[in-house]
OpenMM code with the backbone's topology and positions (N, CA, C; nanometers):
from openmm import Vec3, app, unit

residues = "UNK UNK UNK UNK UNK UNK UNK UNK UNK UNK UNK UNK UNK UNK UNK UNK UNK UNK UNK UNK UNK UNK UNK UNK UNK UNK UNK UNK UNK UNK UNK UNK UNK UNK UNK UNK UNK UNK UNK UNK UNK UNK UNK UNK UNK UNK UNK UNK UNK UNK UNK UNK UNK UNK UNK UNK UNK UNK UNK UNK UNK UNK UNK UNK UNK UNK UNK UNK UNK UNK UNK UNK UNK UNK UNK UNK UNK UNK UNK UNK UNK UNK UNK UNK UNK UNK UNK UNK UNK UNK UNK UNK UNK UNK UNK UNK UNK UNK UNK UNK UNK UNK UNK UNK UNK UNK UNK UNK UNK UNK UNK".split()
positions = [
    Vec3(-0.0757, -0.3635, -0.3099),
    Vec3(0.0389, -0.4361, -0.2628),
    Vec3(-0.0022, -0.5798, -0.2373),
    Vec3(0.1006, -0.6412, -0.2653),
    Vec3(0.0952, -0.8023, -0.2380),
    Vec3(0.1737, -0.8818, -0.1316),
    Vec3(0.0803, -0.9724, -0.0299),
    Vec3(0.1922, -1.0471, 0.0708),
    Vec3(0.2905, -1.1190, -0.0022),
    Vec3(0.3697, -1.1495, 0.0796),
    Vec3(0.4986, -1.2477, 0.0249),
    Vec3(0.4490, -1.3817, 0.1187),
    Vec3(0.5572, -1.4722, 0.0892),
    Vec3(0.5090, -1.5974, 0.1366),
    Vec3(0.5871, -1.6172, 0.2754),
    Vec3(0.6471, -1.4150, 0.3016),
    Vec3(0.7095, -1.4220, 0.4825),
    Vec3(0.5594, -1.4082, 0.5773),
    Vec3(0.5042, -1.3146, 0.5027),
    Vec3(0.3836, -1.2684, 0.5892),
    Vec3(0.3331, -1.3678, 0.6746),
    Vec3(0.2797, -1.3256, 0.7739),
    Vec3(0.1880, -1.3838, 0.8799),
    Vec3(0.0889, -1.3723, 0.8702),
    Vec3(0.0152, -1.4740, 0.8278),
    Vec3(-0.1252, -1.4716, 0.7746),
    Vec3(-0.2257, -1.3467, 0.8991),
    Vec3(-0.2001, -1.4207, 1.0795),
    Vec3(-0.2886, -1.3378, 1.1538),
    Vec3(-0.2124, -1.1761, 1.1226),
    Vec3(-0.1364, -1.1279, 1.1169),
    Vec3(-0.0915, -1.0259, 1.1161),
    Vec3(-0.1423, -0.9539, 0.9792),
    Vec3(-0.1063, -1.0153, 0.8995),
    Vec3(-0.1945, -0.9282, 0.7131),
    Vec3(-0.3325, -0.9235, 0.7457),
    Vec3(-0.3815, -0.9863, 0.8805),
    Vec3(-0.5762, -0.9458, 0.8505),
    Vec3(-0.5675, -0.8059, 0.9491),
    Vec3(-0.4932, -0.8291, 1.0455),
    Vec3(-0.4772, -0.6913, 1.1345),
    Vec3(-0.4354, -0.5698, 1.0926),
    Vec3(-0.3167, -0.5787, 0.9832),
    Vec3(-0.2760, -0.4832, 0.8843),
    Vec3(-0.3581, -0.4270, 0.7938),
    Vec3(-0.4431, -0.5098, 0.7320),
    Vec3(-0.6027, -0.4983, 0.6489),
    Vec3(-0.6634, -0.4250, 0.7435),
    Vec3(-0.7169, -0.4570, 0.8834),
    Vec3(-0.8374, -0.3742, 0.9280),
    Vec3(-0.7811, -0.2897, 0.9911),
    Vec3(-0.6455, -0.2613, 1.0542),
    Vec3(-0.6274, -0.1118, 1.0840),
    Vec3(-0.5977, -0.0279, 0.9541),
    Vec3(-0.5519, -0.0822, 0.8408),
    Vec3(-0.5484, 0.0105, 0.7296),
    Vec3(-0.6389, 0.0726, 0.6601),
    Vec3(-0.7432, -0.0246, 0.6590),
    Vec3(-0.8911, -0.0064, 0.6403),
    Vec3(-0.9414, 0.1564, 0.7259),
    Vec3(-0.9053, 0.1175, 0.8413),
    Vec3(-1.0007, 0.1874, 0.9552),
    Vec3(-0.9073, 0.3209, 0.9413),
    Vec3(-0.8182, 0.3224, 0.9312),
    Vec3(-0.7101, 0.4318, 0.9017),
    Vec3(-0.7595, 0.5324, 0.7812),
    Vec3(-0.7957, 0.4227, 0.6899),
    Vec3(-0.7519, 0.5391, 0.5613),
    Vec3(-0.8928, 0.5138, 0.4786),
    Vec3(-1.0150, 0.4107, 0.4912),
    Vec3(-1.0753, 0.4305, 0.4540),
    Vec3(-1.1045, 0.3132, 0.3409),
    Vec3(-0.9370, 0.2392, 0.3402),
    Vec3(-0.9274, 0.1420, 0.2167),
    Vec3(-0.7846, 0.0860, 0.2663),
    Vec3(-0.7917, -0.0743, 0.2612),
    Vec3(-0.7379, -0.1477, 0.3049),
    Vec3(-0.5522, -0.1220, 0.1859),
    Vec3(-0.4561, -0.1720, 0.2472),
    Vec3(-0.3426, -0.1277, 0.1782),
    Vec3(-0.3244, -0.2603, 0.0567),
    Vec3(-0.3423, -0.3823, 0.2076),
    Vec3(-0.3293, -0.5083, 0.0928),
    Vec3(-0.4632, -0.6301, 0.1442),
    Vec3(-0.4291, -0.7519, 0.0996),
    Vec3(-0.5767, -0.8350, 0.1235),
    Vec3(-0.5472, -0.8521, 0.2746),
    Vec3(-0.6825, -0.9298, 0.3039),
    Vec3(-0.6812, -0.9667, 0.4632),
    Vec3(-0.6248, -1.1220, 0.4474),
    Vec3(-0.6383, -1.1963, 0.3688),
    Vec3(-0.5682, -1.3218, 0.3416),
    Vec3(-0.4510, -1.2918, 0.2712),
    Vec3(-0.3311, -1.3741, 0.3313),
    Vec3(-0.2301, -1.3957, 0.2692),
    Vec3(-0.2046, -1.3798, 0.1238),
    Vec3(-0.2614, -1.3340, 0.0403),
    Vec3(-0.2626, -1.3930, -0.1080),
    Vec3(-0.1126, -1.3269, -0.1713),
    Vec3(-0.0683, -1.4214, -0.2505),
    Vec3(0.0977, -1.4068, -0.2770),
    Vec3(0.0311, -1.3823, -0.4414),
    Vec3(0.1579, -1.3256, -0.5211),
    Vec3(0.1413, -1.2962, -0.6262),
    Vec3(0.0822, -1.4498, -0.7356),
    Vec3(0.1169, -1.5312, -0.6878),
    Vec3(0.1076, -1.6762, -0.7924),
    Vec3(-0.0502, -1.6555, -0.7045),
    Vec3(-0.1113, -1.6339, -0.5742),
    Vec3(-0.2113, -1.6485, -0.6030),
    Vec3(-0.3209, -1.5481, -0.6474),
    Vec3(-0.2815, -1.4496, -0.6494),
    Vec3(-0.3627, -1.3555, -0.7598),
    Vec3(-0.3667, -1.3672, -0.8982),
    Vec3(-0.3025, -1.4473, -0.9530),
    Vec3(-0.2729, -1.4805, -1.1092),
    Vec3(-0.3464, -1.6389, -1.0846),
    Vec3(-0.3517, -1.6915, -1.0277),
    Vec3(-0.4427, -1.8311, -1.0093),
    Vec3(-0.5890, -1.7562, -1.0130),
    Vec3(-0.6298, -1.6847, -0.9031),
    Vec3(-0.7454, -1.6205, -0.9441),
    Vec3(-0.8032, -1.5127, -1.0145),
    Vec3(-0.7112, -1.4447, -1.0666),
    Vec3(-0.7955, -1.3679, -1.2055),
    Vec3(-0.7579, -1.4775, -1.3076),
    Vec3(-0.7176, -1.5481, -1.3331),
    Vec3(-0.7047, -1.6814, -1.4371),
    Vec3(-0.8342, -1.7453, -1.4023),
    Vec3(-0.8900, -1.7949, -1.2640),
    Vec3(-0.9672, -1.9103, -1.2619),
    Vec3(-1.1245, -1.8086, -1.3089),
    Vec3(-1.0921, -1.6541, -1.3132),
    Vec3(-1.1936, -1.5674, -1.3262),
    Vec3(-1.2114, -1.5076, -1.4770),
    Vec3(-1.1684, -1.5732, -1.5508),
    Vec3(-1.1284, -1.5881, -1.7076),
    Vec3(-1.0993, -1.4677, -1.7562),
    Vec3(-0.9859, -1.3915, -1.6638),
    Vec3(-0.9053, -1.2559, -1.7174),
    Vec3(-0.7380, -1.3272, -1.7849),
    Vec3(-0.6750, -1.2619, -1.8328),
    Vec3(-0.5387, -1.2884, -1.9264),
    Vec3(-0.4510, -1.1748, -1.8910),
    Vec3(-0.3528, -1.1860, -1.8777),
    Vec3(-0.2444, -1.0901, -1.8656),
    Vec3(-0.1953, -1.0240, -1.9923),
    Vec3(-0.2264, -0.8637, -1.9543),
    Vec3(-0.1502, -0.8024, -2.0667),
    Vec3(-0.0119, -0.7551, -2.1021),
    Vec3(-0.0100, -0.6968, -1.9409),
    Vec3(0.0953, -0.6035, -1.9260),
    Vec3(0.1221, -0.6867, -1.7158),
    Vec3(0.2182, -0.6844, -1.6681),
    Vec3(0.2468, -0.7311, -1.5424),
    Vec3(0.4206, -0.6818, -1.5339),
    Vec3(0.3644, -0.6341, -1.3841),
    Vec3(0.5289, -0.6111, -1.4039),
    Vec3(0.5742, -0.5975, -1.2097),
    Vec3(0.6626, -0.6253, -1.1510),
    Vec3(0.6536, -0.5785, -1.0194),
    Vec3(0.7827, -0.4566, -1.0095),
    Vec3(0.7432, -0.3540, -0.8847),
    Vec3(0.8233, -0.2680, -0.8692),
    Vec3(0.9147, -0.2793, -0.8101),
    Vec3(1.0353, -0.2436, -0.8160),
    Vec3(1.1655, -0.2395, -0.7648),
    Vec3(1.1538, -0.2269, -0.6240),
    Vec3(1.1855, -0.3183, -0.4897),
    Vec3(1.2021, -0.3356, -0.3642),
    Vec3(1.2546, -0.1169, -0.3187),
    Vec3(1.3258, -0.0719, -0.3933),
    Vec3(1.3441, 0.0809, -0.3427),
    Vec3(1.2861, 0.1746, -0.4338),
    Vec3(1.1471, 0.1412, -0.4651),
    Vec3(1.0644, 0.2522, -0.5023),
    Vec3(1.0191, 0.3105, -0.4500),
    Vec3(1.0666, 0.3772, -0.3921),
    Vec3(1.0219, 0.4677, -0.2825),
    Vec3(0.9670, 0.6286, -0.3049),
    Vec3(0.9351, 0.7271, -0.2368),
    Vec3(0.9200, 0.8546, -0.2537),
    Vec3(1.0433, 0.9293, -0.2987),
    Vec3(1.0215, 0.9911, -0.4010),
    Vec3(1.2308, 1.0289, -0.4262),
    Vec3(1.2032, 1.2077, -0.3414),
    Vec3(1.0713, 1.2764, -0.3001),
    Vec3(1.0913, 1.4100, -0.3233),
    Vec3(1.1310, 1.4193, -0.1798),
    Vec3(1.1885, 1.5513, -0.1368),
    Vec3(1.3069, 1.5585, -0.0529),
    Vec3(1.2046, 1.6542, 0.0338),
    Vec3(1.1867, 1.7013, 0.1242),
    Vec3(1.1300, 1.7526, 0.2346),
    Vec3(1.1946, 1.9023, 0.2143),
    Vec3(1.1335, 2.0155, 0.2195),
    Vec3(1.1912, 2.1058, 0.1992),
    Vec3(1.1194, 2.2020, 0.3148),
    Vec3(1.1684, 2.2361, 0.4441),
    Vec3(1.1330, 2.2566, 0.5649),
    Vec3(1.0336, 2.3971, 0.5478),
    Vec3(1.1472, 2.4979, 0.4688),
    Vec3(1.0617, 2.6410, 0.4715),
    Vec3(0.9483, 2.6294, 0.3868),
    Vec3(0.9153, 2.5912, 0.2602),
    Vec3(0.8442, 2.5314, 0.2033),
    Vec3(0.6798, 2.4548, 0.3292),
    Vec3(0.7361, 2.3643, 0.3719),
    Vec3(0.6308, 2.3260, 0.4771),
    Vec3(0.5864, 2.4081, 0.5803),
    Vec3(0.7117, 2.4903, 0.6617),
    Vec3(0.6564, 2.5832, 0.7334),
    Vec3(0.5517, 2.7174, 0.6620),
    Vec3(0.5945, 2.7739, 0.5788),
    Vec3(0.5068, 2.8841, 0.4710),
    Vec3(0.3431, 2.7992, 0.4686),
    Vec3(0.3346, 2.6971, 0.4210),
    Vec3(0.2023, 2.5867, 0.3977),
    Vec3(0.1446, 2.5932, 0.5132),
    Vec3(0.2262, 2.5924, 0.6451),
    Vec3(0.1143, 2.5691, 0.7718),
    Vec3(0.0864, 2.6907, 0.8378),
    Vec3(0.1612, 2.7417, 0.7876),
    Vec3(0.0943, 2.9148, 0.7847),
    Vec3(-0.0013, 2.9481, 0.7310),
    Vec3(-0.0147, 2.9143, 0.6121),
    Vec3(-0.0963, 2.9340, 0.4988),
    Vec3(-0.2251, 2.8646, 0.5362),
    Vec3(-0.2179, 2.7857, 0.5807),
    Vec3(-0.3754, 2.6687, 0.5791),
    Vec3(-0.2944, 2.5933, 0.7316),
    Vec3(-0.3699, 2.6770, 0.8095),
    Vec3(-0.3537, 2.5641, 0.9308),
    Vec3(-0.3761, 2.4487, 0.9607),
    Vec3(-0.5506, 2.4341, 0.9263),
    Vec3(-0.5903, 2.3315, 0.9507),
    Vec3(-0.5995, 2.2463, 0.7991),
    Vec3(-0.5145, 2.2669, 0.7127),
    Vec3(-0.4813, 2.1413, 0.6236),
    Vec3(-0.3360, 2.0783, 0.6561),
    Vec3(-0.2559, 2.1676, 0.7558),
    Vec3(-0.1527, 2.1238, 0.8087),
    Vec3(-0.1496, 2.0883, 0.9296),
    Vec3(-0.3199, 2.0441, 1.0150),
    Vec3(-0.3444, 2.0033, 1.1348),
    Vec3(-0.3591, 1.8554, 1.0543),
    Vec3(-0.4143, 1.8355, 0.9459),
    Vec3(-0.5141, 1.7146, 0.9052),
    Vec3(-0.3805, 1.6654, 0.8194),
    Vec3(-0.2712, 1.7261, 0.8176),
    Vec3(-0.1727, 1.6390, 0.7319),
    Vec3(-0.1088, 1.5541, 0.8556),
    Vec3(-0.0572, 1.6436, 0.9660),
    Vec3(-0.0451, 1.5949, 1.1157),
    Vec3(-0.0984, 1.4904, 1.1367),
    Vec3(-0.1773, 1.4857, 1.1159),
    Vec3(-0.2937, 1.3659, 1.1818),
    Vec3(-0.2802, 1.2235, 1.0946),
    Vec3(-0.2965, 1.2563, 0.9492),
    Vec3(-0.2462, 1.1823, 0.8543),
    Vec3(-0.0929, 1.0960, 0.8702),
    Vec3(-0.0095, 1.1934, 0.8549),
    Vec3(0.1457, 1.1882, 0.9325),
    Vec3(0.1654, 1.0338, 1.0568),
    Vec3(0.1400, 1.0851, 1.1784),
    Vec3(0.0645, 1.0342, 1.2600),
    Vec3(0.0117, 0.9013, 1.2621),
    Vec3(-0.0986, 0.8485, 1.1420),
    Vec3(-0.1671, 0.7676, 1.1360),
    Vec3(-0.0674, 0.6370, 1.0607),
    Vec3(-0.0726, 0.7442, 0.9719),
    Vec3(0.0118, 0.6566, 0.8392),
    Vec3(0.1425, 0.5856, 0.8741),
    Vec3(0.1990, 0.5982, 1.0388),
    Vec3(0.3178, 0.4941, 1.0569),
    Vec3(0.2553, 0.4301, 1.1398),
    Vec3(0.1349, 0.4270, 1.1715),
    Vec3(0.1275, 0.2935, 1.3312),
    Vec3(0.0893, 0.1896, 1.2617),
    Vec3(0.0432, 0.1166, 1.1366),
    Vec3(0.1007, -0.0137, 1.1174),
    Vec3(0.1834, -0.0454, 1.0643),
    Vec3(0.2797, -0.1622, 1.1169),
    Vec3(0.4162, -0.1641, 1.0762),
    Vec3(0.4009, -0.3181, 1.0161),
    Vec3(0.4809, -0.3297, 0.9194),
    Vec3(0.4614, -0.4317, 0.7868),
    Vec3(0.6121, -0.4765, 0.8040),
    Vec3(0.6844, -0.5760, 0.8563),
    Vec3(0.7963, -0.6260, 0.8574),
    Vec3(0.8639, -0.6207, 0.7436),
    Vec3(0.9608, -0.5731, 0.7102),
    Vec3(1.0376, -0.5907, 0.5601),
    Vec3(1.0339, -0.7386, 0.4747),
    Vec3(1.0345, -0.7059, 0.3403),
    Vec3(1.0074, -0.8720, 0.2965),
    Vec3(0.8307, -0.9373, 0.3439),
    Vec3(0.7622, -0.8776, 0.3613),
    Vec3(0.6086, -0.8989, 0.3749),
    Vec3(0.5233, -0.8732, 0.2692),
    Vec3(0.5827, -0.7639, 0.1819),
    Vec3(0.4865, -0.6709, 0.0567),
    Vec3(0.6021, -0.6567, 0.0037),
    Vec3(0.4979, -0.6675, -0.1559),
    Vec3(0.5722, -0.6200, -0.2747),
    Vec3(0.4692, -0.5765, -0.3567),
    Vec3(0.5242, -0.4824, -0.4133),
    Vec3(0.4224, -0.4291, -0.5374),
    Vec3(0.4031, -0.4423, -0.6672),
    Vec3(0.3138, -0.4878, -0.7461),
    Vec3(0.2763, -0.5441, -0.8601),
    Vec3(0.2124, -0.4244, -0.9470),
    Vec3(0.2497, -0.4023, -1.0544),
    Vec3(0.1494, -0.3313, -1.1318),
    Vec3(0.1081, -0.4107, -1.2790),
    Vec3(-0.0124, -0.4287, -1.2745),
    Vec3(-0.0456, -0.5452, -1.4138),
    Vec3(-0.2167, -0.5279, -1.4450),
    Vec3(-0.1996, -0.4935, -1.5499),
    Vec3(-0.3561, -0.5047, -1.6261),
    Vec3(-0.3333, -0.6235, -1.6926),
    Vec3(-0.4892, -0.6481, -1.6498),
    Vec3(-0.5454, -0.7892, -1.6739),
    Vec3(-0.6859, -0.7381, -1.8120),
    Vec3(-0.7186, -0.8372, -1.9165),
    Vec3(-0.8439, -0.8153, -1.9772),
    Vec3(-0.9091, -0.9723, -1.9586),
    Vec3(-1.0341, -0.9219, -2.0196),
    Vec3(-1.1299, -1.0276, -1.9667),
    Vec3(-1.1538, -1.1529, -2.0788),
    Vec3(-1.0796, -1.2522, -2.0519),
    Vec3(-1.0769, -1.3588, -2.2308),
    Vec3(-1.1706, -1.3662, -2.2994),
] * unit.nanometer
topology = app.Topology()
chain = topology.addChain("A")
for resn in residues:
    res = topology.addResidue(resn, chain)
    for name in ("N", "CA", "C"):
        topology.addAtom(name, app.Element.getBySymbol(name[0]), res)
């Protein structure tokens, strides 16, 4: 994911290191970097665009929660449905203001 040019620079490094510390791997950079400047630097890093494209603002998860389905699973494997909990849990305490991130998908080759 990529900042936008709403982001708050101190806030995207805090978002970086609790995402980091969360999951193991940061979501987006710790500097501001906007899409024109990721294409400034794989350019100044003598890569070329092949394919670039950004994703639709409601790309979201389309699959629908299906309760008995989840309950049967935490029956089944407790403690992979303790560690999804936990996951669950983790995965909303940093909050990213709307209009902050957008998502890019683009292979780059090397000129």
């Amino acid at each position: 994911m990529v900042w936008t040019d709403l982001a708050d620079p101190e806030i995207a490094a805090r978002v970086h290191d609790e995402t980091r510390e969360i999951f193991g791997l940061p979501m987006a950079s710790r500097e501001r970097l906007t899409w024109p400047d990721w294409i400034t630097l794989l350019d100044d890093a003598g890569f070329v665009p092949t394919l670039q494209g950004k994703l639709p603002a409601d790309a979201r998860r389309t699959r629908e929660r299906q309760p008995r389905i989840t309950l049967a699973s935490a029956l089944r494997h407790p403690l992979a449905y303790a560690q999804f909990l936990r996951y669950r849990f983790h995965s909303r305490s940093p909050q990213v203001p709307a209009g902050w991130l957008e998502s890019w998908m683009a292979v780059w080759r090397r000129a």
